[in-house]
C-alpha positions as CSV (number, residue, x, y, z in Angstrom):
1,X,9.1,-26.0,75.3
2,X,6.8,-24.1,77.7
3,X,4.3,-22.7,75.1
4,X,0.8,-23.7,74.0
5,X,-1.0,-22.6,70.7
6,X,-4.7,-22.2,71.3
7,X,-7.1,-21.3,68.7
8,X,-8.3,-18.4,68.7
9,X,-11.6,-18.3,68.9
10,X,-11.7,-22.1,70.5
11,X,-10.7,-21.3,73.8
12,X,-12.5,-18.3,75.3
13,X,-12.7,-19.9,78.6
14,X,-9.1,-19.7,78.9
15,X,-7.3,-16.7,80.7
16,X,-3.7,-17.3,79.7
17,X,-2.3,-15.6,83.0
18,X,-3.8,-18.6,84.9
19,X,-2.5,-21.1,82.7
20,X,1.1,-19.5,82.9
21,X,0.8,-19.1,86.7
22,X,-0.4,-22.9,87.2
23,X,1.3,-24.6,84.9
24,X,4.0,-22.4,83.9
25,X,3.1,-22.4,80.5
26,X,2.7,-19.5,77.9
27,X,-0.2,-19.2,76.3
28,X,-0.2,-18.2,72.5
29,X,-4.0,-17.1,70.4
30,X,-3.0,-18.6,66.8
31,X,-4.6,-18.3,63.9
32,X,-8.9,-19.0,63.5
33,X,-8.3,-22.3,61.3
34,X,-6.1,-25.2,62.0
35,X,-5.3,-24.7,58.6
36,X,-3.0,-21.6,58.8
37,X,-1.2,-23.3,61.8
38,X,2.1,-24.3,59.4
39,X,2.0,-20.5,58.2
40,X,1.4,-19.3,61.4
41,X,4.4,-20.8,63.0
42,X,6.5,-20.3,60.0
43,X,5.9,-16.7,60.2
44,X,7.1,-16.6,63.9
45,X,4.0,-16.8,65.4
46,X,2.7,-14.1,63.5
47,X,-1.0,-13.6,62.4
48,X,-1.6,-12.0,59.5
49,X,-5.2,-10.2,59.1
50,X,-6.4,-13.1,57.3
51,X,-5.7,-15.4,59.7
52,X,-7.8,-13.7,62.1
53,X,-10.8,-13.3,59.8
54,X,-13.8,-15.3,59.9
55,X,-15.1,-16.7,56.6
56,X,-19.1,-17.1,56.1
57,X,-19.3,-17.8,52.5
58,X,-21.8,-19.6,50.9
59,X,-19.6,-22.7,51.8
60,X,-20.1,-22.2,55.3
61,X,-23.6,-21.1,55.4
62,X,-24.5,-24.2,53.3
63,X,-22.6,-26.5,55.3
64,X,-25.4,-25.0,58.7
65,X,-28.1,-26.1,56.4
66,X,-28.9,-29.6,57.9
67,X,-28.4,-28.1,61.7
68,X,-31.7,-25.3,60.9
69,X,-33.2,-27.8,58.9
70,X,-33.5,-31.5,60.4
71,X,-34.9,-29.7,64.0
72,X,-37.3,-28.0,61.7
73,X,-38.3,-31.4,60.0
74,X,-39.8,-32.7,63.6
75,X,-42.6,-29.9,63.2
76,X,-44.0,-31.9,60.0
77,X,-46.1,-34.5,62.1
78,X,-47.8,-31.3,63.9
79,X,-48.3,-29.6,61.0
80,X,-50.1,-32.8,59.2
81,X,-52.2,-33.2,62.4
82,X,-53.3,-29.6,61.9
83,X,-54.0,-29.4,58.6
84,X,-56.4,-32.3,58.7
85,X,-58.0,-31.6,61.6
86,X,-58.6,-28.0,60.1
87,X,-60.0,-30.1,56.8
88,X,-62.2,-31.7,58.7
89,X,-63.6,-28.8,61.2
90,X,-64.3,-26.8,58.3
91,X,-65.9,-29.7,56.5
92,X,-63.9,-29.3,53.1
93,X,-62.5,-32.8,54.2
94,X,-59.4,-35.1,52.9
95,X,-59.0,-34.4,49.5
96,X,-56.2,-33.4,47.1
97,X,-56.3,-29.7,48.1
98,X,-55.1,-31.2,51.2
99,X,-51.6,-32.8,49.6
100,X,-51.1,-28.6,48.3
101,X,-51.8,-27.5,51.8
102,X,-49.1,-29.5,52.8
103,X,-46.5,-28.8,50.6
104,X,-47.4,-25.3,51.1
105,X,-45.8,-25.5,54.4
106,X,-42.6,-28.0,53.8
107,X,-42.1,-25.3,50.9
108,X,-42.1,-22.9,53.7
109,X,-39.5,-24.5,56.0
110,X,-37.3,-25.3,52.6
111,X,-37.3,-21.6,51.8
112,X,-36.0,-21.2,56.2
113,X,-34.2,-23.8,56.8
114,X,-32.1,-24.1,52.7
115,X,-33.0,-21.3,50.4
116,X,-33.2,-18.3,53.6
117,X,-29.2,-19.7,54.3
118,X,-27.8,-19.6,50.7
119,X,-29.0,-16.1,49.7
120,X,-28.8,-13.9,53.0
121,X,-26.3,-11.5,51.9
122,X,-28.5,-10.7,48.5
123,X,-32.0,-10.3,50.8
124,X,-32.6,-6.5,51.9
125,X,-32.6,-5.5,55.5
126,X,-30.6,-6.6,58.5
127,X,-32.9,-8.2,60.7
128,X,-33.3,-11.8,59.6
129,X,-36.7,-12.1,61.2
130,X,-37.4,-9.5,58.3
131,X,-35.8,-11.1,56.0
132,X,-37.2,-14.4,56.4
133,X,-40.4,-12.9,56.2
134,X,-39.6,-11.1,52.9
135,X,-38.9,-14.5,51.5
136,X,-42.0,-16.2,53.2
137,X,-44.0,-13.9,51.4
138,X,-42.9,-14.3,48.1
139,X,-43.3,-18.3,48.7
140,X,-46.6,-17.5,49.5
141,X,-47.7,-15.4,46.8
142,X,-46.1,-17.5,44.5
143,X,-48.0,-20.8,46.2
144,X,-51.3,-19.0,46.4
145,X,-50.7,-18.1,42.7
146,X,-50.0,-21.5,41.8
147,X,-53.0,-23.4,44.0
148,X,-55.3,-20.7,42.4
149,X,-56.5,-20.3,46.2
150,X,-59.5,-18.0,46.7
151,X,-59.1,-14.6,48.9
152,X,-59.6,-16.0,52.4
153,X,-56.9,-18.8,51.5
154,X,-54.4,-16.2,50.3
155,X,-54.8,-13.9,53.2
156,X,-54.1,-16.9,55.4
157,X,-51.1,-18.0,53.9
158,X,-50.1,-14.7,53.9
159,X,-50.1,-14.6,57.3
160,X,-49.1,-18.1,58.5
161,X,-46.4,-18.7,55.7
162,X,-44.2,-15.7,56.0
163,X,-44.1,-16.2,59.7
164,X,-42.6,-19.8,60.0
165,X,-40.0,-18.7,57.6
166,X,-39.4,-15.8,59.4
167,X,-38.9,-17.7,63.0
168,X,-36.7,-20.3,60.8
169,X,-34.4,-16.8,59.5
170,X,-34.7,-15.6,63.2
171,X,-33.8,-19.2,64.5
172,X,-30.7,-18.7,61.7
173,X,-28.9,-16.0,63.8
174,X,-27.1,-18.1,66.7
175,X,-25.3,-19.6,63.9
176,X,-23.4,-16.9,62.3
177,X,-20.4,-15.1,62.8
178,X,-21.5,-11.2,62.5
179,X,-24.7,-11.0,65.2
180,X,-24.2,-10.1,68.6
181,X,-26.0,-11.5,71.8
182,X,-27.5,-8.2,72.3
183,X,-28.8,-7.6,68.8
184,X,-30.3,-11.0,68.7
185,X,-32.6,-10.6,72.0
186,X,-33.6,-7.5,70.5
187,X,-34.7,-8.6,67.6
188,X,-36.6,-11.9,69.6
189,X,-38.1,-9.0,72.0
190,X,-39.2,-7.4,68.6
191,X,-39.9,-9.9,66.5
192,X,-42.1,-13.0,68.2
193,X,-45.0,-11.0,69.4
194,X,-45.2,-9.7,65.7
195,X,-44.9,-13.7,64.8
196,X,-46.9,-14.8,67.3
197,X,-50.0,-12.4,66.4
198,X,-49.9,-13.1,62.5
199,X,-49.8,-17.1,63.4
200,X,-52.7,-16.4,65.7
201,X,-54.5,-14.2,62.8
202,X,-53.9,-16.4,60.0
């Protein structure tokens, strides 16, 4: 035979009139998965809608979850460093409200890196910066709440918190399968000045 099946969205490099011209071989787009590649061929190398639709279920999006999360992880040395030099500056030193300090913030990239993942479709808005931050914010009320912190501490998490989950969302977007190029670089224009000022603030 003279025919090769290419997936189609694995081979967007290809131009299938150069293949044909150099090799002389025809180049057929199947199906998205490998998996409809028996049905495919058995319907004459006919797609049917579903074979050319992209699936991002919860599956998927969970199965991302240690890609957002494990690059996230290598902040955690930094953000120990931090907090106790911030412990000691201010002269409230090592003590046990540093241990909630700290799981303050690896509750923070837990809610962006796992929880942000497995319940985008049910979080308001369409920009996942904003999203992430929505759900920052709750982690951080509900932290502040639960550390009984004092104003200044609550206005500081609600500043800091909501913004590492919402870089972690924002981070999210290269990964799925309904942003374009040009909406995320917007949203980046848009978003990490916004980030970078509340960081800065809190």
């Amino acid at each position: 035979h003279q025919e090769v099946i290419l997936p189609q969205l694995g081979a967007p490099g290809v131009a299938a009139y150069e293949v044909k011209k150099r090799t002389g071989f025809k180049v057929t787009y199947g199906p998205v998965y490998a998996k409809d590649i028996l049905e495919f061929l058995a319907n004459g190398k006919q797609a049917t809608p579903e074979m050319r639709r992209v699936e991002f279920g919860i599956k998927n999006r969970v199965a991302l979850i240690p890609m957002e999360l494990i690059p996230a992880l290598k902040w955690v040395p930094l953000i120990v460093v931090l907090i106790v030099g911030i412990r000691l500056a201010d002269g409230s030193g090592l003590n046990i409200g540093m241990l909630g300090d700290l799981l303050s913030y690896l509750g923070t990239i837990g809610i962006g890196a796992i929880v942000f993942q497995i319940v985008l479709p049910w979080i308001p808005g369409r920009s996942f910066a904003l999203k992430g931050w929505l759900l920052g914010t709750i982690w951080a009320l509900v932290v502040s709440l639960l550390l009984q912190l004092n104003t200044w501490m609550v206005i500081s998490n609600l500043l800091v918190l909501p913004t590492i989950a919402a870089y972690l969302a924002l981070n999210f977007t290269g990964s799925t399968t309904f942003t374009s190029l040009s909406g995320v670089q917007k949203e980046i224009r848009l978003a990490t000045p916004v980030m970078i000022a509340s960081a800065g603030l809190g």
